[in-house]
N, C-alpha and C positions, 0 to 999 in steps of 0.2 A: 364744397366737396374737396377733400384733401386728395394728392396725389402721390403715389410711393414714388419711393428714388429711384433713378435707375435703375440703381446697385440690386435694388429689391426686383424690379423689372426683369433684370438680365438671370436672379436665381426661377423666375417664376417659369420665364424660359425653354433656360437648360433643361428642369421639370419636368417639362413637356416632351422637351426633345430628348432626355436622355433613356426612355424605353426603346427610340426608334434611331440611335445610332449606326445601324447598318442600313435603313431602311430603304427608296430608291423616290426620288422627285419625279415619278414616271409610273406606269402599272408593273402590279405587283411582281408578276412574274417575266418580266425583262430585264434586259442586263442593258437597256438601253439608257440615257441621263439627260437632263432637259437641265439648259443652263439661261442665263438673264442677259439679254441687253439693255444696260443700266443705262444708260446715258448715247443722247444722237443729239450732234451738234452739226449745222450744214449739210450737204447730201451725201445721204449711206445708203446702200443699197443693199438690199440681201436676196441671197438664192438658197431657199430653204430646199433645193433638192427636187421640188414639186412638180417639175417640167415647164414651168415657168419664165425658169432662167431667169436674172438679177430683175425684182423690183424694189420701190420704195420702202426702207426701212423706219419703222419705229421704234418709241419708246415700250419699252415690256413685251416686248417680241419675243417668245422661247425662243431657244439657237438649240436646235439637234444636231445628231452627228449627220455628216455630209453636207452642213448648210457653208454657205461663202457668204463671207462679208467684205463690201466694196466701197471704199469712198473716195471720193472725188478731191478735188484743190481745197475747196471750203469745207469738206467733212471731218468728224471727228465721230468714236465711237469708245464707249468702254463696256467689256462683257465680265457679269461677275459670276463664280463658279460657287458653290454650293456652300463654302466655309469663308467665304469673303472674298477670296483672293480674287486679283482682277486681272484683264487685257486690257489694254488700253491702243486703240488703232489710230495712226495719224492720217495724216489727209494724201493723200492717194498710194491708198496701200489696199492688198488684197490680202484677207487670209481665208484659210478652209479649216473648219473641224472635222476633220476624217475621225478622229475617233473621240468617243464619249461615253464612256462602258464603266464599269465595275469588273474588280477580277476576282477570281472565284476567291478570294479570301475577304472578297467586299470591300477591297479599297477601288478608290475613283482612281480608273486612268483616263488623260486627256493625250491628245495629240494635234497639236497645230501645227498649219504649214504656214508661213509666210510666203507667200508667193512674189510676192515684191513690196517694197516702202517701208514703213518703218513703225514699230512697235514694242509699247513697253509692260512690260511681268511683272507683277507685284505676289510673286506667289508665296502663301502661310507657311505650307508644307506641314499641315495637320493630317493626323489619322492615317499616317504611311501611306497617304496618296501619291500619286505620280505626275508628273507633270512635262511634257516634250514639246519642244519647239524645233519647227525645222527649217533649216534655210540656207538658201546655196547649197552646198553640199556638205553640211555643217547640221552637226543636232546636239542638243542642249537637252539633257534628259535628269531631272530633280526627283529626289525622296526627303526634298530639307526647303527650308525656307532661304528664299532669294529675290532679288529686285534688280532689273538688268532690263538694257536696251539692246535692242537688237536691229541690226538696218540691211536691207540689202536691195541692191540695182545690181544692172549689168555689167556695171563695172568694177566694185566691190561689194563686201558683205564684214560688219562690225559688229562686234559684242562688247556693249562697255556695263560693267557690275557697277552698279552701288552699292549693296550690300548681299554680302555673302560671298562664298568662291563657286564659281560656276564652270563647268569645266564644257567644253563645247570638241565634240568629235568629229575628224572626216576622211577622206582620204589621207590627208598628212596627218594624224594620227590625233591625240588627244591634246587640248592645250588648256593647262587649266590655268582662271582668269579670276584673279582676287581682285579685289573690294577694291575700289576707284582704280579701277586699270581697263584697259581695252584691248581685245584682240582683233585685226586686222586681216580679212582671208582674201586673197586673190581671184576672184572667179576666173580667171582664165589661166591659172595655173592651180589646179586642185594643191600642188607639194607644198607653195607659198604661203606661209602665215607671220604676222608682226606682233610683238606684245609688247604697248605702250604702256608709260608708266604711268601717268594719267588720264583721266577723263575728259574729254572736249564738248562743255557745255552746248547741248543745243539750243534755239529759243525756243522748243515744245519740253522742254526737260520743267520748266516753272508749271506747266498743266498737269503733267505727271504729278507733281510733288502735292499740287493743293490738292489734286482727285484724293489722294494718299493720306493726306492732313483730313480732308470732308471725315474719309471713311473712319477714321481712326478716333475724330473727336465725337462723331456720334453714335459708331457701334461698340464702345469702347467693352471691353470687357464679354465679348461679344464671337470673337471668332473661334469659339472652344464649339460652340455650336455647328452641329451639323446642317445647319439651315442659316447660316449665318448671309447670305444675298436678300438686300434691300434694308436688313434694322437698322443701316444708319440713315437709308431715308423713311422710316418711319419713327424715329428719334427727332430726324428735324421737320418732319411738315406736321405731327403730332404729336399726342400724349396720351400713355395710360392713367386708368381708372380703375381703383376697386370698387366697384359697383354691388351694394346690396342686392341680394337676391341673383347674381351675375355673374361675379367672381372680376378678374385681372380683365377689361374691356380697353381696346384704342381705336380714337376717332382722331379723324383727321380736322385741323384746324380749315374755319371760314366753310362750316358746312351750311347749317340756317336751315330756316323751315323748307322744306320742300325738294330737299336735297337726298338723293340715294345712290347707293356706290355703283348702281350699275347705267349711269346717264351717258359714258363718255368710253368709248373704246374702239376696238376693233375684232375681226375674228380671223383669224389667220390658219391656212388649212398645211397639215403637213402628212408627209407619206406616214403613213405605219400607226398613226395619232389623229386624224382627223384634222377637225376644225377645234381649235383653242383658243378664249378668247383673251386678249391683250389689251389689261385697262390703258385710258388715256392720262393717269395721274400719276405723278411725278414717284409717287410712293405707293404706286401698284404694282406692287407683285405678289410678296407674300400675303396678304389680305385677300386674292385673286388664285393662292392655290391650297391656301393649307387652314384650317379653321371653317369659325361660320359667323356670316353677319345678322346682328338683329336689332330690329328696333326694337331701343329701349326709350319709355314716355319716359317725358322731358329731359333727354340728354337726345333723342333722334339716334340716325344708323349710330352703331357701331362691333368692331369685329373681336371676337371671341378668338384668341389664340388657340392651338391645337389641332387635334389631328393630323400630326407629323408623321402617320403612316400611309397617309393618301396623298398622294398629289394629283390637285386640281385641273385638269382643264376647262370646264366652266365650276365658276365660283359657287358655293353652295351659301345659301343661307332662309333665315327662318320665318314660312310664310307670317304675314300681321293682315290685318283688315284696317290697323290704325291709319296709314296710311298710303297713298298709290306707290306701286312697286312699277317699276320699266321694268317687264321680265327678259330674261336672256335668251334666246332664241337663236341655234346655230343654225345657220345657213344650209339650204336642201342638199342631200345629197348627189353628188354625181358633179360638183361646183368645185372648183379649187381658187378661184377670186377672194382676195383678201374684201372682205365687210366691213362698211365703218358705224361705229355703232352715235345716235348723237353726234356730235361735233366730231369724232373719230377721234385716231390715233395717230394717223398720215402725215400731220405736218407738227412740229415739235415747237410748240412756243418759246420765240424770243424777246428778250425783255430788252424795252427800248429805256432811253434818257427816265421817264416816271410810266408807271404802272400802276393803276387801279386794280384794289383788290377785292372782291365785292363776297359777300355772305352768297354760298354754294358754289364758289369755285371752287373749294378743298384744296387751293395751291398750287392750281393748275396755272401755269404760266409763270413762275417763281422759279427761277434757275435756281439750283440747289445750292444752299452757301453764301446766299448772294444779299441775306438779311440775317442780322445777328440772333435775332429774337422774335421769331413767328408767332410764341406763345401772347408776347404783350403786344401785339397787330394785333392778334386773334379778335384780342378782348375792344382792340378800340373798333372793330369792324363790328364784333357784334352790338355797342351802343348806337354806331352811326349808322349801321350796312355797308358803306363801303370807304377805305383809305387810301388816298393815292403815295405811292413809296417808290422808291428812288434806290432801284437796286444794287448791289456792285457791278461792275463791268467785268465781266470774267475774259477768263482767258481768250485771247480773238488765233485761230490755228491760222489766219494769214495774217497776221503783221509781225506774230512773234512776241509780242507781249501780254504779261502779266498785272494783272491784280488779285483777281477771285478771293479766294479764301482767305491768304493770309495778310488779306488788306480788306478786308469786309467791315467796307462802312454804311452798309445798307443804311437808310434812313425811311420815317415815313411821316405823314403828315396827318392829321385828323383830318377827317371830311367837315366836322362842322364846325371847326374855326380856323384852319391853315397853321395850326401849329405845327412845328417843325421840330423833331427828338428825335434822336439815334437810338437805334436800339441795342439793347444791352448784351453781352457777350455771353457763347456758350448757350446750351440746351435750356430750351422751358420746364418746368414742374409743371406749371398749369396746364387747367382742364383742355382739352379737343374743343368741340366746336359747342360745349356747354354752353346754353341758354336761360 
């Protein structure tokens, strides 16, 4: 079975998406916006608002407006907004989405507060959207594209750009802060502010940059898209197909007989929206809100792009009798306890020294990035069932170092002779979890 190129991938797409450019990742007639937590590394905690107050966060958690997100020494978090762009939270930082809206001419405004620690913006600044960060007494308000770190304690509060001029407001008035420079504000004197003529490398500034390279080398072509959150982790944990009789299908790689996309999750309940449920795979989201899955004989699940005028809270797809279905099931009314579905979604796999990767996992436990070539695994798992591989080391948020991405020398080994090959650079063509 042949596979189209990307290139072909990303126009099939737009396609899609481009009847539903104004549309809302939310029900139809709210001005409300439901955004991604792409990535939980260490302990993160969120407060969806619910009366709960902060618990255990996971991966593919929606983030509404009013939710906090909280992490600790060892946590790390990255949240990605509907055209790519991302947050990135370091370890023990708190932020709040106060707002998550559309304005009446249908662009997305955002408003975060930093409430303390430190965090970095990757914003596109597609489709006259808006973008505000607040902190100290200091606000950063975008209609363009920019990439800046922003830090604050008790004691001060910095803005250093990498790219783009970012201008940051407050009591002492406006200071605008071009490209490798930083601004310096006083919290205990609102009039004080300093504008460095450099940037002062962090060591969470290497995390930032690979998150950035991940997203860039697998959505490429990609954030023109009004749904552009998750296609670069659906670029690296699988592949499309044009499938006779089907049309444009992607299945996720190391699926195998007996494997269905709804084994592994959770169900998380929020004011105004219910219960939605939150897959446990590394490349569930959009699969989880937008299209429909079906099994197709002899290729098994896989998901049908489309329908980018609904957005999902439980997944839809299309009943079979071919094989057993785990149906989805949201939890009773009158409940607000997060549910785990299967194995759940609660605790975020980390990959140790080597890692067995077996036919049905779909990628679960594969840090993103962290293997050159999931497409040629794919294939040596489905002869053996399972390869042990030897992931890269990603970024650790307490020692300060780097490798991840742009040192990605994942390796793996066959199961049935210990051979030992690197795998090769850049995105697979080949098939999903084809058998």
């Amino acid at each position: 079975m042949s596979t189209p190129s990307l290139s072909r991938v990303n126009l099939v797409l737009l396609a899609f998406a481009g009847c539903a450019l104004l549309t809302l990742p939310a029900m139809a007639d709210s001005q409300a916006r439901i955004v991604r937590l792409s990535d939980v590394q260490g302990s993160v905690q969120i407060d969806k608002n619910s009366g709960l107050g902060f618990e255990n966060a996971f991966l593919n958690l929606p983030i509404t407006q009013g939710a906090q997100l909280r992490t600790r020494d060892n946590g790390r978090a990255e949240v990605e907004f509907e055209d790519g762009s991302t947050l990135r939270v370091t370890p023990n930082t708190t932020v709040e989405f106060s707002t998550l809206a559309l304005s009446d001419a249908g662009n997305r405004v955002s408003i975060v507060n930093l409430v303390e620690g430190m965090a970095y913006v990757n914003w596109l600044g597609k489709n006259g959207d808006r973008f505000t960060v607040n902190f100290s007494s200091e606000k950063v308000s975008l209609d363009h594209a920019a990439h800046f770190r922003v830090n604050f304690s008790s004691r001060a509060a910095d803005l250093a750009v990498f790219k783009g001029d970012v201008e940051a407001e407050g009591p002492s008035g406006k200071v605008l802060v071009a490209k490798n420079k930083t601004a310096t504000f006083d919290v205990t004197d609102n009039d004080k502010s300093t504008l460095a003529n450099n940037v002062v490398e962090d060591p969470l500034d290497s995390w930032d940059r690979e998150s950035i390279a991940y997203h860039d080398q697998y959505a490429k072509n990609n954030n023109s898209s009004p749904y552009g959150y998750g296609l670069s982790d659906l670029n690296y944990y699988g592949a499309y197909s044009d499938v006779p009789g089907y049309g444009m299908m992607w299945q996720p790689y190391f699926t195998g007989v007996g494997w269905d996309p709804f084994m592994d999750g959770a169900w998380g309940w929020y004011p105004g929206f219910g219960y939605m449920f939150a897959s446990a795979y590394p490349w569930g989201w959009l699969p989880y809100r937008y299209g429909n899955w079906m099994f197709v004989p002899a290729f098994g699940w896989m998901w049908q792009p489309g329908g980018w005028n609904t957005w999902l809270g439980v997944p839809r797809f299309t009943s079979t009798t071919l094989v057993h279905v785990n149906p989805l099931v949201a939890p009773a009314t009158g409940t607000v306890k997060t549910v785990a579905v299967g194995k759940g979604g609660s605790v975020s796999p980390v990959a140790s020294s080597a890692l067995v990767v077996r036919a049905r996992s779909a990628g679960m436990g594969i840090p993103r990035g962290s293997l050159r070539d999931l497409g040629h695994l794919n294939h040596e798992v489905a002869k053996s069932g399972f390869a042990s591989v030897h992931p890269a080391t990603q970024f650790s948020a307490s020692s300060g170092r780097a490798s991840g991405l742009s040192a990605s020398q994942g390796s793996f080994s066959r199961a049935s002779s210990g051979h030992m090959s690197s795998g090769g650079g850049g995105h697979s063509s080949g098939g999903g979890g084809h058998r």
